[in-house]
N, C-alpha and C positions, 0 to 999 in steps of 0.2 A: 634387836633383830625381829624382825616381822614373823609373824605364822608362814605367811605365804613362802618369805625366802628361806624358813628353816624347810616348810615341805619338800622346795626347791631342791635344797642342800641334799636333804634324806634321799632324795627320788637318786641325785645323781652317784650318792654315794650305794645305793643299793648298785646300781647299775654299774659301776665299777666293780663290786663285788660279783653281783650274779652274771654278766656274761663270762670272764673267764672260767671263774667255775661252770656252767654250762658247758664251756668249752669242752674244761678237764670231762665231764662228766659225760659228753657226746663221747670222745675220743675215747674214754676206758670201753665204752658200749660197742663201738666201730673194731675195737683193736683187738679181736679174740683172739687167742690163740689157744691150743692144747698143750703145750709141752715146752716142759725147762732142761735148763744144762747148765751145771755150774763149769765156766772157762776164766779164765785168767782174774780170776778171784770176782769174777760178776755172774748175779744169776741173767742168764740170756732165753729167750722165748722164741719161740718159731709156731708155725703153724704145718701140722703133719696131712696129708692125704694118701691114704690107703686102698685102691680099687678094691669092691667086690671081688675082680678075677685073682688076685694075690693069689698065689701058691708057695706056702711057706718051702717046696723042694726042689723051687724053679727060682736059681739067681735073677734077680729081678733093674731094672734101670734105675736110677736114681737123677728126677730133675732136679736141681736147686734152684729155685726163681726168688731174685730178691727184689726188692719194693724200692723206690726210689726216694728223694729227699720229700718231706716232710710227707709222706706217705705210710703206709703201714701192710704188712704179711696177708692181711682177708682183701686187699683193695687191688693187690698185686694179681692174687686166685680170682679176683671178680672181672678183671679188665683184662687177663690174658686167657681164660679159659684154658688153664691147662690142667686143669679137672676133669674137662669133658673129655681132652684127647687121652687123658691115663686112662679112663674107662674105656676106650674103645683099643687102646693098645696096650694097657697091663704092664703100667710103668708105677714110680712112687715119685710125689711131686712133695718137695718139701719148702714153705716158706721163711725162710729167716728174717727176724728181726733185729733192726739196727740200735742205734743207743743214740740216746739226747734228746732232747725238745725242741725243735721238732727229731722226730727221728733222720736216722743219715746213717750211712758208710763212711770211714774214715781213710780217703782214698789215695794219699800223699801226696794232695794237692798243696798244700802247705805243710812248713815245719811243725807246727802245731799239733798235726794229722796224725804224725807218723807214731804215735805211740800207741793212740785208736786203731791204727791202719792193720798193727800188727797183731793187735787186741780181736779185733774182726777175722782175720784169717783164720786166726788159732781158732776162733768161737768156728767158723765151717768146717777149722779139719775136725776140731773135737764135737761138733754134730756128726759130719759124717761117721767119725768113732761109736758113735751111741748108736745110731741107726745101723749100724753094719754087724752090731751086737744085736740088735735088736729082731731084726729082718734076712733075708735074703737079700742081700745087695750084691748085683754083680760089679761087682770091684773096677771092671772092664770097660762100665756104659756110667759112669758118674759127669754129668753134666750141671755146668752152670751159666746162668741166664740173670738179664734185670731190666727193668727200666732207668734209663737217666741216669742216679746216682747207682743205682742197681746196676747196673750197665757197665759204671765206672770199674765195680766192686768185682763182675767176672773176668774183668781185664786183669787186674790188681791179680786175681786168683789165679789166672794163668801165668803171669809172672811168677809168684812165689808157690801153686801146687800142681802144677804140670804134670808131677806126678803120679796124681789121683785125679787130678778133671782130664776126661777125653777128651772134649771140646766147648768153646764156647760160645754164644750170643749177646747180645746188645742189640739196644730196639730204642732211641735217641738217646745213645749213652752220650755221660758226662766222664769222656776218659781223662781224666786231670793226670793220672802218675805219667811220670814222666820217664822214656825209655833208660834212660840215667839207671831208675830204680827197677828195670825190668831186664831180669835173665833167666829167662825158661830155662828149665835143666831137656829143654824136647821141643823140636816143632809143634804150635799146638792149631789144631782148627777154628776157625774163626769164621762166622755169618753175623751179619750185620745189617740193619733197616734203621735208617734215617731221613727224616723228610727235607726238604729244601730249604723250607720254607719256617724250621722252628727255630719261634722266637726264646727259648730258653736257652737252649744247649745250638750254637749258628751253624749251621752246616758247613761256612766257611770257615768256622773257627775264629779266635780272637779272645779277648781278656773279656770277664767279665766284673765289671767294675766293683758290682756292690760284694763281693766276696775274694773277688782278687785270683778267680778262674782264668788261667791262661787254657783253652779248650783248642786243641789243633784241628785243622780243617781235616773233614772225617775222610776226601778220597786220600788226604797223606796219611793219615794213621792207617787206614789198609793197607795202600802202598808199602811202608813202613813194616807191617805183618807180613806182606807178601816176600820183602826182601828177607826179615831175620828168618819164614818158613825154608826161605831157599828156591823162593817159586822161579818161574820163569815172568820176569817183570811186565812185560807186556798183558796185560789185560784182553781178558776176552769178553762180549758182550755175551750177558745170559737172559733167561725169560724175562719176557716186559708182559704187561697186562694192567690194561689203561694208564691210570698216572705213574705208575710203578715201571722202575727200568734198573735194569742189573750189571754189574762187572764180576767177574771170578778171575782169578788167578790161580793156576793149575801146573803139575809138574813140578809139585812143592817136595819138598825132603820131609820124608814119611807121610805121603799122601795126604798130609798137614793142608790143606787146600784153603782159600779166603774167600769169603765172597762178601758183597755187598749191595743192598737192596736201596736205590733210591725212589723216595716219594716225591716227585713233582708236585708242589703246593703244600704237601704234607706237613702235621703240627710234631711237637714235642709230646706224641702221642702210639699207643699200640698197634699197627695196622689190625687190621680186621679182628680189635677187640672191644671193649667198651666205649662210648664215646665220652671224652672227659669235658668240661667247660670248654666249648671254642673262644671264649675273649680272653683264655688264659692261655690255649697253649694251642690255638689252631684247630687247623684240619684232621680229623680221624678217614683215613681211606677205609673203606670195604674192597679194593682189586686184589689186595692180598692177606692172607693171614697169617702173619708172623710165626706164627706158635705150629701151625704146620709144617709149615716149610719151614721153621727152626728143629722139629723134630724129625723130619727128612735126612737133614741134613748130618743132626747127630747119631742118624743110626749106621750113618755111612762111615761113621768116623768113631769106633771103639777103641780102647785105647792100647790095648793089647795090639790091633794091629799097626799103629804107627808106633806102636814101639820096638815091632820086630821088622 
């Protein structure tokens, strides 16, 4: 063997080695978080935010925003800014982290899922557990939120803690569980932003192949909410504001009310938050901001009152 083709050889066996590693080494730097919890025999990490205004004698709101598939808890706080609205409203924004490589929610999309799926919930109730010892948490205003898989994950939680989440959002969720596996112990609140036009998660819905995602077309999965709320089925039209146009459904059992926000051309992306690669996942609108009007809507929706 020649010099030249051993150099050859070396160069490409470095480079097998050093990008992944790079990889790994990029992703621990990206992936910060502050805070552990030991749940169902895993250490689990999240990322905590605390407003300057906190008042340790004043019960306080609790977001939970979770990160979507191969994403991570600081990229979730970076692209929905909902850091900047805890400081101007004097909420606690907590980020959870998911489990695997890439990271995910285990959302019982498949059989597979379901032992993860259940793994996942228990790691939120026994967060919230920690934080509620920790903090001032109004028990009343506990909210959960995600992107995509993250998305999936507050669907999943309203299914099985109805309980304890007042209400929830999704912002191009990946809702894979399938109503089969879903019975609220409550009517639960439900706002929704989806674009048209994302190529990950279809607006119309349909399988997706390389994972074997059956994703329902997203105005029936409202629909779908609007009937188990008890709403009055017929949809009403709500704010539009350029490519952005709305449905709610109202006169739900316990004021449980649905809405849903579409993006016309919209990607697989945050309305009016970070913009992420457009050849990956499309259009980011600026007509709306999600994380706004997602917090509008949960202050209208505490849980003490749809549960008397």
């Amino acid at each position: 063997m020649s010099k030249s083709t051993k150099k050859i050889i070396f160069a490409i066996v470095a480079l097998v080695i050093f990008i992944p590693l790079s990889v790994v080494i990029l992703f621990s730097f990206l992936n910060r978080t502050n805070g552990t919890i030991q749940s169902s025999g895993q250490e689990r990490r999240y990322l905590l935010y605390i407003p300057e205004s906190y008042d340790p004698a004043k019960p306080t709101p609790l977001v939970i925003s979770m990160h979507g598939f191969i994403e991570w808890p600081d990229h979730q706080r970076q692209i929905s800014h909902w850091n900047e609205l805890a400081d101007e409203a004097g909420f606690i924004v907590v980020y959870p982290m998911g489990t695997g490589f890439p990271l995910r929610w285990g959302t019982l999309a498949r059989t597979g899922d379901q032992g993860q799926a259940q793994r996942d919930v228990q790691f939120i109730s026994d967060l919230i557990d920690k934080l509620e010892g920790e903090y001032n948490i109004d028990k009343d205003r506990i909210y959960a939120n995600g992107l995509s898989n993250g998305g999936g994950m507050s669907f999943l939680l309203a299914c099985q803690m109805a309980d304890r989440i007042a209400a929830i959002g999704g912002v191009a969720g990946a809702y894979s569980t399938s109503w089969s596996e879903c019975s609220p112990s409550r009517p639960v609140p439900v706002i929704a932003f989806h674009g048209d036009a994302d190529p990950v998660v279809p607006y119309e819905g349909g399988i997706r192949t390389s994972r074997d995602y059956d994703f329902p077309a997203i105005s029936d999965w409202i629909a779908a909410w609007a009937k188990n709320n008890a709403c009055n089925l017929t949809s009403e039209e709500g704010p539009t504001s350029g490519e952005v146009s709305s449905i709610r459904y109202t006169g739900c059992a316990e004021n449980a009310n649905v809405e849903l926000f579409t993006i016309h051309g919209g990607g697989h992306s945050w309305p009016g938050g970070d913009n992420l690669p457009k050849f990956i996942v499309g259009e980011t609108t600026q007509d709306i901001d999600a994380t706004r009007v997602m917090w509008d809507f949960f202050q209208e929706h505490p849980l003490q009152a749809e549960v008397n």
